[in-house]
Gaussian input, Z-matrix of N, CA and C with variables (Angstrom, degrees):
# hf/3-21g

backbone

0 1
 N
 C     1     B1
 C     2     B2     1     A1
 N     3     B3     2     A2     1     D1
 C     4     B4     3     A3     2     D2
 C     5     B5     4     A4     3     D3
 N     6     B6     5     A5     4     D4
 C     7     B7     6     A6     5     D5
 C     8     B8     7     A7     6     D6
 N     9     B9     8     A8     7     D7
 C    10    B10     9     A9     8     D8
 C    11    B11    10    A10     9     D9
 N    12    B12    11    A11    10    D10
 C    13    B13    12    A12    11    D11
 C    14    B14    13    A13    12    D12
 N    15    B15    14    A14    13    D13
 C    16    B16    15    A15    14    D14
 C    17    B17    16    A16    15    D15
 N    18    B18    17    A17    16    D16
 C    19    B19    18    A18    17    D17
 C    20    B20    19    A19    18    D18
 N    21    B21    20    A20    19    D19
 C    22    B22    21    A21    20    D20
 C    23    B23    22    A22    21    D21
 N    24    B24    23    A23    22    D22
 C    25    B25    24    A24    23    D23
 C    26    B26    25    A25    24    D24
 N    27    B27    26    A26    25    D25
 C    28    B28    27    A27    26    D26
 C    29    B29    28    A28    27    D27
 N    30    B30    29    A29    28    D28
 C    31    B31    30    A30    29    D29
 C    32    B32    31    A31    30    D30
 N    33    B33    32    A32    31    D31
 C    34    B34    33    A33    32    D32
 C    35    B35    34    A34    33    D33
 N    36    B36    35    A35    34    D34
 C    37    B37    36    A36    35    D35
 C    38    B38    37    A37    36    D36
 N    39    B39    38    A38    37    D37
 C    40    B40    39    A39    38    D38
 C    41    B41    40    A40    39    D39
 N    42    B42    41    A41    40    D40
 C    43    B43    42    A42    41    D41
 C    44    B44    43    A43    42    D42
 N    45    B45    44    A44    43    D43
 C    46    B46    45    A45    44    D44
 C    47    B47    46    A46    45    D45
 N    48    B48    47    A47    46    D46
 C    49    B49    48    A48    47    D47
 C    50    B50    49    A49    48    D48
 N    51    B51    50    A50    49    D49
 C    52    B52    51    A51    50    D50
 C    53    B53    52    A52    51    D51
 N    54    B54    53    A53    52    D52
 C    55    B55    54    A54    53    D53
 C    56    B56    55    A55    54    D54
 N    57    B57    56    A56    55    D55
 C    58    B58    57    A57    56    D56
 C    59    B59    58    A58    57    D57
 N    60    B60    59    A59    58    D58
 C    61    B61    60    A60    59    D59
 C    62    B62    61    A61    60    D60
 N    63    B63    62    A62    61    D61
 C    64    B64    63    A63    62    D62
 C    65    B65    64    A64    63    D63
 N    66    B66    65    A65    64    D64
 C    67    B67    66    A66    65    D65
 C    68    B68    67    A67    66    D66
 N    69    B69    68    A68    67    D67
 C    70    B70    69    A69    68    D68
 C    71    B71    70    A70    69    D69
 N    72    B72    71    A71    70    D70
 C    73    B73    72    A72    71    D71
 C    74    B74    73    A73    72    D72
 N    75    B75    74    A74    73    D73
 C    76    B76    75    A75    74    D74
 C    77    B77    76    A76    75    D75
 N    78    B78    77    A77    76    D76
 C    79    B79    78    A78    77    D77
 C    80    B80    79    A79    78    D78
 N    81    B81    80    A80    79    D79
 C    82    B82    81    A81    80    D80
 C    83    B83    82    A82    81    D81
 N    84    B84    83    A83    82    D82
 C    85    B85    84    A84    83    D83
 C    86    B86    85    A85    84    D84
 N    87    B87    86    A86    85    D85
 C    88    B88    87    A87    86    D86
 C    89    B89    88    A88    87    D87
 N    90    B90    89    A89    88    D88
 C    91    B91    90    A90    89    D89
 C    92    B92    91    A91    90    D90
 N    93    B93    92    A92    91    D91
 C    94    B94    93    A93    92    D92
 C    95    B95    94    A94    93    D93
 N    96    B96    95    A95    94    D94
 C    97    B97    96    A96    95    D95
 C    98    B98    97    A97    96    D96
 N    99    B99    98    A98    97    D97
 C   100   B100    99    A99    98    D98
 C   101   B101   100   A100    99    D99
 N   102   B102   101   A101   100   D100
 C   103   B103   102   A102   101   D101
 C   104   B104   103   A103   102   D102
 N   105   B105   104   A104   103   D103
 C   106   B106   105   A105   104   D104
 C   107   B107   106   A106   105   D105
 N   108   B108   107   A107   106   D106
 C   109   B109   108   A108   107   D107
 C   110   B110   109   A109   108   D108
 N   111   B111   110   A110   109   D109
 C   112   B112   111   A111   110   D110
 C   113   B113   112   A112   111   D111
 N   114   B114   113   A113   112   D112
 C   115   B115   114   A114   113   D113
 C   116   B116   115   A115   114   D114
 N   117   B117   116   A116   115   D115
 C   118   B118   117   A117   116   D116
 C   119   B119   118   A118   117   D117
 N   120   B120   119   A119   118   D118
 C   121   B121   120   A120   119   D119
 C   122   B122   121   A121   120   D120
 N   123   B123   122   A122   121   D121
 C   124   B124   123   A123   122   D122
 C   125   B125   124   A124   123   D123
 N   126   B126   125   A125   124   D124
 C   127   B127   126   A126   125   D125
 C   128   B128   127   A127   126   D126
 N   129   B129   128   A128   127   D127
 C   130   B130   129   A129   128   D128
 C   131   B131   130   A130   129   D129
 N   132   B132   131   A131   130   D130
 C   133   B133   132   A132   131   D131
 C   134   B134   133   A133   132   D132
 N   135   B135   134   A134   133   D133
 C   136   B136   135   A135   134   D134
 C   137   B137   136   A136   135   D135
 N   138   B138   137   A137   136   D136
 C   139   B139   138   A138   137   D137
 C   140   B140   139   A139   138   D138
 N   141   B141   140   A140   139   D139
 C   142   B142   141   A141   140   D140
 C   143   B143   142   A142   141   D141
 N   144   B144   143   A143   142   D142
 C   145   B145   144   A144   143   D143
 C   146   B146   145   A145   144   D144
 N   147   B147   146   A146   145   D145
 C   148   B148   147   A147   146   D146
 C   149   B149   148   A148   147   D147
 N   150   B150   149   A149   148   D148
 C   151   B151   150   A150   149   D149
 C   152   B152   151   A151   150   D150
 N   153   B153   152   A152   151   D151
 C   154   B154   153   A153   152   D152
 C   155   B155   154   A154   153   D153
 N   156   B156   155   A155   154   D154
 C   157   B157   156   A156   155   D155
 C   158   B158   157   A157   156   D156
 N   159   B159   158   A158   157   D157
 C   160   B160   159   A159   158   D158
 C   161   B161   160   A160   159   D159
 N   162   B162   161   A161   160   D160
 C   163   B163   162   A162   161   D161
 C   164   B164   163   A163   162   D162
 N   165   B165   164   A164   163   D163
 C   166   B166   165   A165   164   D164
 C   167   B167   166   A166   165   D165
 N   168   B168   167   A167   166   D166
 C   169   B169   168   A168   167   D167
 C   170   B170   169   A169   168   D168
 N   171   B171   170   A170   169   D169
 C   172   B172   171   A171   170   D170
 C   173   B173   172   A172   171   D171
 N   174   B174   173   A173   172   D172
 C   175   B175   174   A174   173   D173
 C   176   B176   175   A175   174   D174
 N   177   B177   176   A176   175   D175
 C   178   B178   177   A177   176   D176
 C   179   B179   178   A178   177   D177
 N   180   B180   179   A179   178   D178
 C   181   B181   180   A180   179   D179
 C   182   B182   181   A181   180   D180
 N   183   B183   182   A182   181   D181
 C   184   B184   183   A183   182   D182
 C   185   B185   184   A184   183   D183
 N   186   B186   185   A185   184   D184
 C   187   B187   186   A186   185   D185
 C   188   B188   187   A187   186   D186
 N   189   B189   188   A188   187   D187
 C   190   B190   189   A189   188   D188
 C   191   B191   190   A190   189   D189
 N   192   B192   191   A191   190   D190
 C   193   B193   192   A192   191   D191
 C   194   B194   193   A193   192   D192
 N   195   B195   194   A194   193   D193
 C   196   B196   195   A195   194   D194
 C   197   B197   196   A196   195   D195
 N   198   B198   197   A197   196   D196
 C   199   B199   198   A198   197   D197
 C   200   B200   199   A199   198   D198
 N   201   B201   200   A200   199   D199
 C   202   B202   201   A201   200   D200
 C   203   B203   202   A202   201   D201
 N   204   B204   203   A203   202   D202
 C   205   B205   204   A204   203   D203
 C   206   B206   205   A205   204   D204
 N   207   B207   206   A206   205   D205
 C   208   B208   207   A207   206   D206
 C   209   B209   208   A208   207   D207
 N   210   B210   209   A209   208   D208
 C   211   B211   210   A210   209   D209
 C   212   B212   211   A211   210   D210
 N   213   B213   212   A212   211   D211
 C   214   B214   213   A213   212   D212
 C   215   B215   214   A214   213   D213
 N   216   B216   215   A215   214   D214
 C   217   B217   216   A216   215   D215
 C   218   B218   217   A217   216   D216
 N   219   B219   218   A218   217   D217
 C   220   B220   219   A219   218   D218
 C   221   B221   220   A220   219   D219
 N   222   B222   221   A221   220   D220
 C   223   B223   222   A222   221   D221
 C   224   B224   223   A223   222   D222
 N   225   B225   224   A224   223   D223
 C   226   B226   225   A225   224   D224
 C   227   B227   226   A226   225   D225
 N   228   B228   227   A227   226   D226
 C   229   B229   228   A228   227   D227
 C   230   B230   229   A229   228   D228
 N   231   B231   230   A230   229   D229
 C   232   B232   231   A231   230   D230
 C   233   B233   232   A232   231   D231
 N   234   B234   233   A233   232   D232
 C   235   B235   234   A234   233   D233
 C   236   B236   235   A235   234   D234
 N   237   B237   236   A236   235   D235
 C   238   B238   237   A237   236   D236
 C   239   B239   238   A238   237   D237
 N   240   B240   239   A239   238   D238
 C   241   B241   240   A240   239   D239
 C   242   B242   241   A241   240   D240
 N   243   B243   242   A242   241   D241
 C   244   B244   243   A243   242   D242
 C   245   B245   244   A244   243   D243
 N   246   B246   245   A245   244   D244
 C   247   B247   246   A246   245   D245
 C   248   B248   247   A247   246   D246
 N   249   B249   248   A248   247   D247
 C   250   B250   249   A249   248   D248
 C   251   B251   250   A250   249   D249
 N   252   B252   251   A251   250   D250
 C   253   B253   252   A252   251   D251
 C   254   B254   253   A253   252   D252
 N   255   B255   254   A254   253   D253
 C   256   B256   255   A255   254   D254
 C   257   B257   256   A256   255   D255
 N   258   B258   257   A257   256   D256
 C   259   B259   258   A258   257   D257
 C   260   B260   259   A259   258   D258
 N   261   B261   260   A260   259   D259
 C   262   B262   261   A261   260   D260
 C   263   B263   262   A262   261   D261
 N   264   B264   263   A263   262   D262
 C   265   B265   264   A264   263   D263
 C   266   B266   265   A265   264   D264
 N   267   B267   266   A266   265   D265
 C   268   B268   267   A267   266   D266
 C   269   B269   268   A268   267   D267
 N   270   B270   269   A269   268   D268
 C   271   B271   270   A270   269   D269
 C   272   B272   271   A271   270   D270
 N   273   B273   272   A272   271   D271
 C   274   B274   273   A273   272   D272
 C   275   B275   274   A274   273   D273
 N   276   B276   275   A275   274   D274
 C   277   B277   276   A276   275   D275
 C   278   B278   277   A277   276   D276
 N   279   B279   278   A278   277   D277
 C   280   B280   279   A279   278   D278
 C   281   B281   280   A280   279   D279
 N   282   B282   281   A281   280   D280
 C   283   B283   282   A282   281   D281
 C   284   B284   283   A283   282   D282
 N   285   B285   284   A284   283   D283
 C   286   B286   285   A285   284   D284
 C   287   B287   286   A286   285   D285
 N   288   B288   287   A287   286   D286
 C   289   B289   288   A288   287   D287
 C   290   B290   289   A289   288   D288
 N   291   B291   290   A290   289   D289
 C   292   B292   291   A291   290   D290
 C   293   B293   292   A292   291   D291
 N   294   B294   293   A293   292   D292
 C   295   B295   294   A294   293   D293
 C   296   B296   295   A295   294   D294
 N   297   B297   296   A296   295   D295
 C   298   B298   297   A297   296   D296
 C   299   B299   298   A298   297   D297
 N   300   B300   299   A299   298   D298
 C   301   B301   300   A300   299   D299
 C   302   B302   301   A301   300   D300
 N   303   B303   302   A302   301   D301
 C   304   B304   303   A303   302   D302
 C   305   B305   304   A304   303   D303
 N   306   B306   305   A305   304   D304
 C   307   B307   306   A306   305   D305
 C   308   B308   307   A307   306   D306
 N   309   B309   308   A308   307   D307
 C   310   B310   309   A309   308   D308
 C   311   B311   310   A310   309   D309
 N   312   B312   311   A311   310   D310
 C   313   B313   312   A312   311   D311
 C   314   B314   313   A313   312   D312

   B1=1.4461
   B2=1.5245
   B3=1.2701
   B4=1.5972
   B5=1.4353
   B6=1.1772
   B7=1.6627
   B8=1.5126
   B9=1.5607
   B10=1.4451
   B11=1.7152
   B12=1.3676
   B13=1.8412
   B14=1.5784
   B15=1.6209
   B16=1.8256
   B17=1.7275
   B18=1.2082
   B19=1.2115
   B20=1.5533
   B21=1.0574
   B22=2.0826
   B23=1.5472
   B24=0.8622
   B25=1.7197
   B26=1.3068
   B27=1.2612
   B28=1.7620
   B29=1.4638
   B30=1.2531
   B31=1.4754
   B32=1.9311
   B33=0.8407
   B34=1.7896
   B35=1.7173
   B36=1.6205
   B37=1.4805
   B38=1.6514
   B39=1.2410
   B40=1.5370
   B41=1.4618
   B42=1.3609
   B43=1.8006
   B44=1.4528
   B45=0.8466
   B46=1.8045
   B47=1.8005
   B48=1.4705
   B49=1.9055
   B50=1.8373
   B51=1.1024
   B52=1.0362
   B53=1.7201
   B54=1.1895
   B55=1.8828
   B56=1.1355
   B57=1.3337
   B58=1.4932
   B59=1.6045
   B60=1.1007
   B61=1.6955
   B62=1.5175
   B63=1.3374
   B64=1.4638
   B65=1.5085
   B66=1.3188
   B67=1.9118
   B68=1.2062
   B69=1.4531
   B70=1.3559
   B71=1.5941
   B72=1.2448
   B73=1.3717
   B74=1.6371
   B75=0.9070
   B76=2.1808
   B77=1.3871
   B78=1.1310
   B79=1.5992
   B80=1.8696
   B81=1.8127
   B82=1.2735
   B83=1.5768
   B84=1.4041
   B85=1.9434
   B86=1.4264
   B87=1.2383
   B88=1.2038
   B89=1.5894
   B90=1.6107
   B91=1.0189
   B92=1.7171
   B93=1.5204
   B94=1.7584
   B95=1.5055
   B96=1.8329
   B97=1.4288
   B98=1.9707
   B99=1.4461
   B100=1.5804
   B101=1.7303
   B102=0.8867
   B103=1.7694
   B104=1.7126
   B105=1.9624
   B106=1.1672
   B107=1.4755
   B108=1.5292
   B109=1.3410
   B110=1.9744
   B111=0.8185
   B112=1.2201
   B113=1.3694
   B114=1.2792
   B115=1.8546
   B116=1.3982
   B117=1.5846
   B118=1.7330
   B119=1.9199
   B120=1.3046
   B121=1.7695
   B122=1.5775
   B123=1.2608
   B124=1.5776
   B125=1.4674
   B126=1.5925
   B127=1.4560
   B128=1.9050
   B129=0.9645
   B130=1.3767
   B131=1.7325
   B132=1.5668
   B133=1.0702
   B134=2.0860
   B135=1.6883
   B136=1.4095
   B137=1.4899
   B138=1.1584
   B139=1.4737
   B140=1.4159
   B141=1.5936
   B142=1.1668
   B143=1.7505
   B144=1.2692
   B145=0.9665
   B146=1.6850
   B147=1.4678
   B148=1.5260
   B149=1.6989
   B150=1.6420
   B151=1.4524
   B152=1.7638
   B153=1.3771
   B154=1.5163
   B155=0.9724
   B156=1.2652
   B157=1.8301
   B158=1.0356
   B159=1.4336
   B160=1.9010
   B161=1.7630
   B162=1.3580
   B163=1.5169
   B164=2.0398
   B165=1.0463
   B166=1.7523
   B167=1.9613
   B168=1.1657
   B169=1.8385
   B170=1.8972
   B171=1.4853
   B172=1.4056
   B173=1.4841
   B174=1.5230
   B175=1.3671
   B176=1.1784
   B177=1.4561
   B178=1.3800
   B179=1.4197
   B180=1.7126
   B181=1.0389
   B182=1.4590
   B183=1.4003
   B184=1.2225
   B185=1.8490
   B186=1.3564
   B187=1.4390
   B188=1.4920
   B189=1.4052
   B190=1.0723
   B191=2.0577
   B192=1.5238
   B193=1.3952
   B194=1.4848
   B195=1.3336
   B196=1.2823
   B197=1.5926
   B198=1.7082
   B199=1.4043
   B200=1.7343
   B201=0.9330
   B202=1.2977
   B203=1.7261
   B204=1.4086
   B205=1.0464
   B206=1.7528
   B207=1.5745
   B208=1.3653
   B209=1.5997
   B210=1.3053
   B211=1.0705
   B212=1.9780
   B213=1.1378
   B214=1.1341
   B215=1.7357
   B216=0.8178
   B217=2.1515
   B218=1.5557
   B219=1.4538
   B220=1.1991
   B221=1.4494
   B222=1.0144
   B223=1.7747
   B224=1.3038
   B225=1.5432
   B226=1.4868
   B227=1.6269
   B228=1.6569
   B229=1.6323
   B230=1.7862
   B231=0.9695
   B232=1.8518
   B233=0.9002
   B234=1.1539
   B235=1.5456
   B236=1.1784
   B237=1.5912
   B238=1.6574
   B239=1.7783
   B240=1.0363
   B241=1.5568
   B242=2.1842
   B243=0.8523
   B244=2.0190
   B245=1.8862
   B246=0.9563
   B247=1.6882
   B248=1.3283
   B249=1.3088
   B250=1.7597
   B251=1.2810
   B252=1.6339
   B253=1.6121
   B254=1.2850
   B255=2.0006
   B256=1.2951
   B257=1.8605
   B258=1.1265
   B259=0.9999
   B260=1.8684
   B261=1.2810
   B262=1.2965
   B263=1.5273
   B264=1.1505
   B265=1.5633
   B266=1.7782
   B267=1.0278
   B268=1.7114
   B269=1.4730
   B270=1.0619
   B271=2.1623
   B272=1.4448
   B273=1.1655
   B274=1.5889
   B275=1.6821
   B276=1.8527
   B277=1.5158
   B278=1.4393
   B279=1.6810
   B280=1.4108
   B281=1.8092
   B282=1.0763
   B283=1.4603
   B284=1.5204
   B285=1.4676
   B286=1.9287
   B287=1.2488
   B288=1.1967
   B289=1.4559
   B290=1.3289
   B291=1.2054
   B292=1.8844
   B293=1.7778
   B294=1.6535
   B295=1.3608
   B296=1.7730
   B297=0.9803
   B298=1.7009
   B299=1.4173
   B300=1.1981
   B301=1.1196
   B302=1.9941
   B303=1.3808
   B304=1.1349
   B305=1.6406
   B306=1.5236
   B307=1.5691
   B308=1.9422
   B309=1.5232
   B310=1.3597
   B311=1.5480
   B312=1.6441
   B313=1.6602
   B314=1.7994
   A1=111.29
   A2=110.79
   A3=102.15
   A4=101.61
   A5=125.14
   A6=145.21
   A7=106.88
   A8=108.76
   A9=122.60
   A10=113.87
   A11=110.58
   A12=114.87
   A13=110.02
   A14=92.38
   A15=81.85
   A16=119.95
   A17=108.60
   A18=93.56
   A19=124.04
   A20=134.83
   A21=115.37
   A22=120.34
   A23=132.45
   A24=126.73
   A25=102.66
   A26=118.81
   A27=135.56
   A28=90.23
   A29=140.36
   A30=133.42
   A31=82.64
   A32=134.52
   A33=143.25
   A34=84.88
   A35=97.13
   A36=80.66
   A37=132.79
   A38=106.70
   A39=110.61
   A40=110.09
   A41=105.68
   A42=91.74
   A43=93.80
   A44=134.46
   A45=102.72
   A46=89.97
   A47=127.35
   A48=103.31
   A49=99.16
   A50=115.46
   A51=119.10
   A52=124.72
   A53=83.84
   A54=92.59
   A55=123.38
   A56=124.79
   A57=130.23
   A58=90.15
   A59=128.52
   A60=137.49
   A61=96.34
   A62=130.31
   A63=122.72
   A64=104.06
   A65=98.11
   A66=103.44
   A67=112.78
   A68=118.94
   A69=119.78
   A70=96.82
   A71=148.21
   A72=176.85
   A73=102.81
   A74=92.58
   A75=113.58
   A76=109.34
   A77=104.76
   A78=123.27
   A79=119.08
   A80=86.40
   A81=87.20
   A82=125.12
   A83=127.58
   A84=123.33
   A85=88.45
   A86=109.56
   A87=144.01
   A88=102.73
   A89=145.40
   A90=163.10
   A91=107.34
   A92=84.05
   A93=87.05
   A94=113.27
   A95=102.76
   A96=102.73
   A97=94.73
   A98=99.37
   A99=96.42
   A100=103.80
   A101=119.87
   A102=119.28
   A103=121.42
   A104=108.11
   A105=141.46
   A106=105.13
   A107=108.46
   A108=126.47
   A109=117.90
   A110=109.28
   A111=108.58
   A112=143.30
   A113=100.56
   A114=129.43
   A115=113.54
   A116=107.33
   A117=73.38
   A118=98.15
   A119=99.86
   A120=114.52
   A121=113.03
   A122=103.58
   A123=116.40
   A124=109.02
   A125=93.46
   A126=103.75
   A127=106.84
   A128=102.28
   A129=98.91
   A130=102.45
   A131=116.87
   A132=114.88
   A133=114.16
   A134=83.12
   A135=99.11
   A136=118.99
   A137=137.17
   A138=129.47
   A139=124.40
   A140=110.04
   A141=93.75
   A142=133.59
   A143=125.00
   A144=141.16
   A145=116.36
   A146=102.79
   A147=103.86
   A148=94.41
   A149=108.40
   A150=101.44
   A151=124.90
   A152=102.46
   A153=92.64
   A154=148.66
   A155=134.10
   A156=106.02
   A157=105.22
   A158=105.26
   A159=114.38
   A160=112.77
   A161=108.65
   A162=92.64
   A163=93.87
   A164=117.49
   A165=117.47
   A166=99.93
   A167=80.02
   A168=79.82
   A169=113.94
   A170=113.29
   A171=124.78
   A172=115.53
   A173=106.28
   A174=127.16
   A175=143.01
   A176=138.13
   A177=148.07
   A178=93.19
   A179=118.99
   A180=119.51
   A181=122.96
   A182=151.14
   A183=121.17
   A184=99.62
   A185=115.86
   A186=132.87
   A187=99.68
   A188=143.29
   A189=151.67
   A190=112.76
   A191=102.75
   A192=126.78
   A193=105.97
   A194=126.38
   A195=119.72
   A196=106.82
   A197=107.35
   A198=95.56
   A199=87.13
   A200=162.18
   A201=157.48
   A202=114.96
   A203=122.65
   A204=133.00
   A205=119.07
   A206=101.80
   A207=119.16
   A208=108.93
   A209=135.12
   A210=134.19
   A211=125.72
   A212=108.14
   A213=114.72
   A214=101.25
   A215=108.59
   A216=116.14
   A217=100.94
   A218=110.56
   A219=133.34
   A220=134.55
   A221=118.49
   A222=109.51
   A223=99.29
   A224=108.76
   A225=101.96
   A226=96.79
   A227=94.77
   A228=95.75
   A229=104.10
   A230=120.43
   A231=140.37
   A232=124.94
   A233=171.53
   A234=150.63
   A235=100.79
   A236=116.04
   A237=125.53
   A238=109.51
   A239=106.57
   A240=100.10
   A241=85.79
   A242=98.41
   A243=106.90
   A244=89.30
   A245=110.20
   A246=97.28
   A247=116.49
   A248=141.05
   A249=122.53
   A250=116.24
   A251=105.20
   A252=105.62
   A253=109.79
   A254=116.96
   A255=132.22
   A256=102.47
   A257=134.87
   A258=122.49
   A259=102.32
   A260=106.39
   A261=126.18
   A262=132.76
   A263=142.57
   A264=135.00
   A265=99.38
   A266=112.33
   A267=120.45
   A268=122.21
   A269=92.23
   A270=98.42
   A271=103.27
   A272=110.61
   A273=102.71
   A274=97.85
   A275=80.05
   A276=100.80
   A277=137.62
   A278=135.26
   A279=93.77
   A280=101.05
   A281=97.94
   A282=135.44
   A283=111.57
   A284=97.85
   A285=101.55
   A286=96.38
   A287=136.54
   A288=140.14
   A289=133.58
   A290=136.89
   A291=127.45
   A292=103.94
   A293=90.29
   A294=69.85
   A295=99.89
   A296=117.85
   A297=126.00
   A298=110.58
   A299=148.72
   A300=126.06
   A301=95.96
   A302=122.52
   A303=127.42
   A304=116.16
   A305=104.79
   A306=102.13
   A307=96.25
   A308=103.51
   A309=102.58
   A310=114.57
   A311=105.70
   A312=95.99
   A313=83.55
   D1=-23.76
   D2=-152.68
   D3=-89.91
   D4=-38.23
   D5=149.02
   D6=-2.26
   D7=-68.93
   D8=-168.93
   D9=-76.50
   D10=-41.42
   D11=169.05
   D12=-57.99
   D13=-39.88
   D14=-177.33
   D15=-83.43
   D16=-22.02
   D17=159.14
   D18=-90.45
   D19=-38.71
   D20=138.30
   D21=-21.43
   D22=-48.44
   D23=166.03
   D24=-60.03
   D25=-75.11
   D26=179.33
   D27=-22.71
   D28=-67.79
   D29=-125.11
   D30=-112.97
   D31=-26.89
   D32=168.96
   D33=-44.35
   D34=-96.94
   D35=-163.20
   D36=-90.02
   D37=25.17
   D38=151.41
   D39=-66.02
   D40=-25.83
   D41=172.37
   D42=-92.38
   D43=-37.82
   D44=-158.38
   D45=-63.59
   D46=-31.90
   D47=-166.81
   D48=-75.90
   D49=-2.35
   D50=173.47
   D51=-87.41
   D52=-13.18
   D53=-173.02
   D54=74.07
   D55=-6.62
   D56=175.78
   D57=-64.08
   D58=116.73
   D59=-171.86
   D60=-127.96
   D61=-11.96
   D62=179.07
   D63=-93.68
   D64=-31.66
   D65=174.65
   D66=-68.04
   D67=-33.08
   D68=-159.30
   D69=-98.32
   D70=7.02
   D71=134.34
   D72=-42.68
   D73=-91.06
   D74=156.13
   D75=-2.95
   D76=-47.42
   D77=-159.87
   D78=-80.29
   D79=-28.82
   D80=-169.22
   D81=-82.39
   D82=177.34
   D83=-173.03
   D84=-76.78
   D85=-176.60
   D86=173.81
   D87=-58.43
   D88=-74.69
   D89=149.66
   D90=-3.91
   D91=-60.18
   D92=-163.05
   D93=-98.43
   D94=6.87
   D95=175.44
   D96=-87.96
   D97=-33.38
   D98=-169.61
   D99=-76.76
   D100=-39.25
   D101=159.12
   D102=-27.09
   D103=-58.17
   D104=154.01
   D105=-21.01
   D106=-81.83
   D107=-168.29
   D108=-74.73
   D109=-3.91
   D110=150.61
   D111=-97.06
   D112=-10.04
   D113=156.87
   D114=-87.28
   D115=-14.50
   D116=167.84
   D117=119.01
   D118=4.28
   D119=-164.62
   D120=68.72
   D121=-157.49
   D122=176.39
   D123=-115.54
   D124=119.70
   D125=-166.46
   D126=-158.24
   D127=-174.37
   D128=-167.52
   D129=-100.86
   D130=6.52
   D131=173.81
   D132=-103.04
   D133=-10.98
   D134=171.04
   D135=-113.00
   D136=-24.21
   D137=144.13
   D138=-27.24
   D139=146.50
   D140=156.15
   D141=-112.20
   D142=138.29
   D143=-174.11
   D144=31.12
   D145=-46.00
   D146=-145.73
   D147=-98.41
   D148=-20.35
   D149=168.72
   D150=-113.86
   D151=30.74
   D152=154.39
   D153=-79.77
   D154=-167.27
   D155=-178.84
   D156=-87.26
   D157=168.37
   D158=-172.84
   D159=71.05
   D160=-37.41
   D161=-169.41
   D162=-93.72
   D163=-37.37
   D164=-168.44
   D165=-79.88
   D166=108.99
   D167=-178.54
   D168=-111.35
   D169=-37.27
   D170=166.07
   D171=-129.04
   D172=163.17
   D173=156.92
   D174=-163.11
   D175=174.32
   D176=-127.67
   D177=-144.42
   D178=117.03
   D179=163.69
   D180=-93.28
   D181=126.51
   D182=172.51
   D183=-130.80
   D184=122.72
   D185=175.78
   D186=-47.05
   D187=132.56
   D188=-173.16
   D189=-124.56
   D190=-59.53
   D191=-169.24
   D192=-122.30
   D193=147.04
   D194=155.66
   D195=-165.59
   D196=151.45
   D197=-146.64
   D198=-136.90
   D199=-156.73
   D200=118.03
   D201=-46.55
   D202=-21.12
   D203=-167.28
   D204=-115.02
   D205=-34.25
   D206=-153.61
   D207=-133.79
   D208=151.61
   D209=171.13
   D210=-152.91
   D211=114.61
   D212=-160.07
   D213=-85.59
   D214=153.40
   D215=176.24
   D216=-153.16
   D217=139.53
   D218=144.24
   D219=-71.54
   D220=110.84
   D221=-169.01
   D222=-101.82
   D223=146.06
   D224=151.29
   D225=-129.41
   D226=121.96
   D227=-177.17
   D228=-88.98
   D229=174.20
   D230=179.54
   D231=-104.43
   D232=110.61
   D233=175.91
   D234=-108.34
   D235=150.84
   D236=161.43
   D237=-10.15
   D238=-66.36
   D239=-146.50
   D240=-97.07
   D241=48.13
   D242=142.90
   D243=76.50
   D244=10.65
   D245=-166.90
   D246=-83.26
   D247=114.28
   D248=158.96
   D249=-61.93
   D250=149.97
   D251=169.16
   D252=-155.22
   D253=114.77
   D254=-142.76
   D255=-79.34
   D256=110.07
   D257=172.60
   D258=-122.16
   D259=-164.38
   D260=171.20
   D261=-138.13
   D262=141.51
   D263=-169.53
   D264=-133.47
   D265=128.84
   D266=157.31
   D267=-95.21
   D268=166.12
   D269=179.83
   D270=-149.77
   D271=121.01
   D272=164.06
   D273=-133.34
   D274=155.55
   D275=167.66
   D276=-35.46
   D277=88.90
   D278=-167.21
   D279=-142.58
   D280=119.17
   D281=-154.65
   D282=39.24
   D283=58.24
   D284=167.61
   D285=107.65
   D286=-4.29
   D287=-167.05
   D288=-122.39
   D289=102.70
   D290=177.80
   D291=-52.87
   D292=114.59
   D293=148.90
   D294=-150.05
   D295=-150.36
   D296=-150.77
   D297=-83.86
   D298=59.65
   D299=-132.01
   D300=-92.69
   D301=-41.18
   D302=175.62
   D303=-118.45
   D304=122.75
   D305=179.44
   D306=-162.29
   D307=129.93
   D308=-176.04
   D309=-82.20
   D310=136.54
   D311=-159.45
   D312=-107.69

């Protein structure tokens, strides 16, 4: 299992340092796409700070939770100018599929 969540995270925010923000949109559950869409989608006017484009350049995955259903990660994102910034991302199952279920935009 863990194989497949981590590369769904992996490939999540390779798009956000990429700026593809409609892909990384794509990605999200049901919950956190409608969360998404009431802010306005995923964008660099709805991110926060540390993952918009240009400023989020690396990151640090660390496995936290894992459930048959659910999967918790620790991020530590990077920004341009050397900074960490501790967040967290979820994934749950949803109909056969990882997708994003918790991630702060």
């Amino acid at each position: 299992m863990g194989i497949f969540t981590d590369k769904t995270v992996d490939h999540f925010m390779s798009l956000l340092i990429a700026g593809k923000h409609l892909e990384a949109q794509d990605m999200l559950g049901k919950d956190m796409r409608g969360l998404a869409g009431l802010l306005g989608g995923v964008s660099n006017d709805t991110l926060n700070p540390y993952y918009r484009s240009g400023a989020f350049t690396s990151y640090t995955l660390t496995l936290l939770e894992k459930t048959d259903n659910s999967v918790r990660y620790k991020v530590i994102a990077v920004t341009s100018d050397g900074v960490a910034h501790e967040d967290f991302v979820d994934l749950v199952r949803d109909e056969g599929e990882w997708k994003i279920s918790r991630f702060l935009i």
